[in-house]
C-alpha positions as CSV (number, residue, x, y, z in Angstrom):
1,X,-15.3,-8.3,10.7
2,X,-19.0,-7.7,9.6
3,X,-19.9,-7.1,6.3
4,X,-22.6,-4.5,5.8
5,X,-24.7,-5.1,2.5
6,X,-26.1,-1.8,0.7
7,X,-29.9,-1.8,-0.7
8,X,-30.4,0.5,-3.9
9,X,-32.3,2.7,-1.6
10,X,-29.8,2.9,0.6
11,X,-26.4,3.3,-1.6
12,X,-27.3,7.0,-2.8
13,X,-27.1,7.9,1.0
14,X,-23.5,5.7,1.4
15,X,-22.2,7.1,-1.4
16,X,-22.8,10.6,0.0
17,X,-21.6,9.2,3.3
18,X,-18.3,8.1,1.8
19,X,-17.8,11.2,-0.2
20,X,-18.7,13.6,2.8
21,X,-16.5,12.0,5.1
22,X,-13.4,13.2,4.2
23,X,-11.4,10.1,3.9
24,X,-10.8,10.2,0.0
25,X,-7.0,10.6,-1.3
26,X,-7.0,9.9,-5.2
27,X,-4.3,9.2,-7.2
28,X,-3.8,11.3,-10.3
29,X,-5.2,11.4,-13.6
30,X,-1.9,10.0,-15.0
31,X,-1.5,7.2,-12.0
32,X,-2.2,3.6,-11.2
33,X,-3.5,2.7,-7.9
34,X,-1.3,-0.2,-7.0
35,X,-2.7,-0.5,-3.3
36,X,-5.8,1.9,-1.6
37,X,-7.5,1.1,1.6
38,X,-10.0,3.1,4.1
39,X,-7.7,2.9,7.4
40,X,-10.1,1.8,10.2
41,X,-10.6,4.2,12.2
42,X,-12.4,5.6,8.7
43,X,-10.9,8.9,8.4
44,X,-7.3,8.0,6.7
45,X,-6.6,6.6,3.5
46,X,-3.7,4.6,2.5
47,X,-2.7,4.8,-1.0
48,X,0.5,3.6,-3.6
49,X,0.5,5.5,-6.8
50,X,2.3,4.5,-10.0
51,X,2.5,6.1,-13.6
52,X,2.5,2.8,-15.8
53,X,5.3,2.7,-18.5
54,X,4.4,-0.4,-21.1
55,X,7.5,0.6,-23.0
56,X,9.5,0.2,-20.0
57,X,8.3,-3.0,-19.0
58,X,6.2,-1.5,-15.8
59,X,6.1,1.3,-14.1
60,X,8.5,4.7,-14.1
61,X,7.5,5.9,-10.5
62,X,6.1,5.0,-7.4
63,X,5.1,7.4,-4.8
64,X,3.2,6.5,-1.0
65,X,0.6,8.7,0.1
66,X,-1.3,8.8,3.8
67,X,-4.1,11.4,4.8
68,X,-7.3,12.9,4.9
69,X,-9.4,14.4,2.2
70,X,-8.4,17.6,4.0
71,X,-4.7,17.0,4.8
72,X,-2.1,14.6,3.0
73,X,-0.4,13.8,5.6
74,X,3.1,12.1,4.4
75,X,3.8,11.5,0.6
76,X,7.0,10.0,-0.2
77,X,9.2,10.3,-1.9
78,X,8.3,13.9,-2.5
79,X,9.4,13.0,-6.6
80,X,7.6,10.2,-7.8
81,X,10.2,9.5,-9.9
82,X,12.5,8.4,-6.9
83,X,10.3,5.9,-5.9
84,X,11.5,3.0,-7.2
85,X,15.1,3.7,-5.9
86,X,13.5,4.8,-2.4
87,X,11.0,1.5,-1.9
88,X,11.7,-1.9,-1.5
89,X,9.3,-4.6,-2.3
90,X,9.3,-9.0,-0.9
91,X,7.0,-11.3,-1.0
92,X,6.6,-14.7,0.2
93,X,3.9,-17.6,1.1
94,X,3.2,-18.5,5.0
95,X,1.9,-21.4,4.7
96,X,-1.5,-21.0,2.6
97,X,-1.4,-17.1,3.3
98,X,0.6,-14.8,0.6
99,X,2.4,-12.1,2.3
100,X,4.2,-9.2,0.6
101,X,6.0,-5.8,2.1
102,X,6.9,-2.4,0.7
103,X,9.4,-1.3,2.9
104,X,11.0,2.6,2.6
105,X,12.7,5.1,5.4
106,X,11.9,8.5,5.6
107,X,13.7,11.0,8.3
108,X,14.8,8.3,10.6
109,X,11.7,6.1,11.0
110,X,10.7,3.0,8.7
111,X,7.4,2.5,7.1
112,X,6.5,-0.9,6.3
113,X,3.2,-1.2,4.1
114,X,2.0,-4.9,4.6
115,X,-0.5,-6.8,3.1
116,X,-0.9,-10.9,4.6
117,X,-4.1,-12.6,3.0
118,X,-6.7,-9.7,3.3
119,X,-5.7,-8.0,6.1
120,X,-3.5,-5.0,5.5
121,X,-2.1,-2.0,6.6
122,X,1.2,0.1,7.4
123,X,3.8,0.3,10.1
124,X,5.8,3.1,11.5
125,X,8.8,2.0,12.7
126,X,12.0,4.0,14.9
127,X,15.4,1.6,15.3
128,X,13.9,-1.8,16.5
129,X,10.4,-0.6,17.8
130,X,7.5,-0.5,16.3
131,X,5.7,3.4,16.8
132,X,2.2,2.9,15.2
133,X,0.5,0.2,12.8
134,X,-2.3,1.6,11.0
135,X,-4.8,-1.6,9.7
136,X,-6.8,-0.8,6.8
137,X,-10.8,-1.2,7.5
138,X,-11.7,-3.7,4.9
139,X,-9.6,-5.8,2.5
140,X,-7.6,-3.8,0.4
141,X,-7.4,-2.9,-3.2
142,X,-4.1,-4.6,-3.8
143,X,-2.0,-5.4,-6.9
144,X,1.4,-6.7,-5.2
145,X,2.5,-8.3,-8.7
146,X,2.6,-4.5,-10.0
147,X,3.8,-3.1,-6.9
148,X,6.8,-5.8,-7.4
149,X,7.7,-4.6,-10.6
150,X,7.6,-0.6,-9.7
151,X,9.5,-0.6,-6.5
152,X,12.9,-2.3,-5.9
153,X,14.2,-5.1,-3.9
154,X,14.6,-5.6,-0.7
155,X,17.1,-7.7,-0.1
156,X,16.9,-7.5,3.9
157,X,13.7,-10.4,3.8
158,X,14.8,-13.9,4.7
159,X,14.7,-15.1,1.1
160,X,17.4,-12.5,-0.7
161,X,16.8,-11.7,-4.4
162,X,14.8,-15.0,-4.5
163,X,11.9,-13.1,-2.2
164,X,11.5,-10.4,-4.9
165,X,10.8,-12.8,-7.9
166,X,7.8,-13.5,-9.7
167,X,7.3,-16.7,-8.0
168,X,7.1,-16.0,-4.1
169,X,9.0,-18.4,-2.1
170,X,7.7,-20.6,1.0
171,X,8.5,-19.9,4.6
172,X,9.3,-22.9,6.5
């Protein structure tokens, strides 16, 4: 992947690039970005939004968000307060390379937000076949350590309960 380097001169002009281009979700005043990427084909974003709870010991909701600047597209749940209940989080190392999952269903298909070193993305699943994978354009913002603590575990990775603790276990 190339990496394009911005002059002063230039980064006025990006910046209104960027801005114009429609490809901006936010996530609210009261929220945490856990994870936010430009999708590549630079027109979706991909975002996880949290409201942080220190007294709680993390996070109180979790909610997934895919679209435009002119459309949201999917937002799950549709209460952010379900999220934790509704999204299930493992992590694990392959090798050298961390890789961690957010897993949820939502009207009979499976969404599977990835992230494996820094390449990232989500996946649209139906039964056992995979529908769509959107990659996301450049590395990620990412905080999988957060998103651990906000969503709940899925116990469906290889690893059981032991691939949703702080430590992340080793594949073979």
């Amino acid at each position: 992947m190339a990496r394009r380097t911005c002059t002063s001169s230039s980064s006025a002009s990006l910046l209104f690039i960027l801005l114009s281009s429609g490809a901006a979700l936010a996530c609210a005043g009261d929220e945490a970005t856990l994870f936010s990427c430009l999708a590549s084909d630079q027109s979706h974003t991909i975002e996880l939004c949290a409201v942080r709870d220190d007294a709680a010991g993390g996070f109180q909701s979790l909610q997934y968000r895919y679209g435009t600047a002119e459309k949201t597209e999917l937002v799950f749940p549709e209460s952010r307060d379900e999220g934790r209940a509704a999204m299930s989080f493992a992590h694990a190392f392959d090798g050298s390379t961390y890789v961690w999952s957010l897993r949820f269903g939502n009207k009979g298909y499976t969404y599977r937000l990835f992230g494996m070193g820094d390449e990232a993305g989500v996946e649209v699943w139906r039964k056992k076949k995979r529908l769509a994978q959107v990659m996301c354009g450049e590395p990620p913002y990412a905080s999988p350590s957060d998103i651990r603590t906000a969503a709940g575990c899925d116990l469906n990775n290889p690893f059981g309960e032991a691939g949703c603790g702080e430590v992340p276990p080793q594949r073979k």
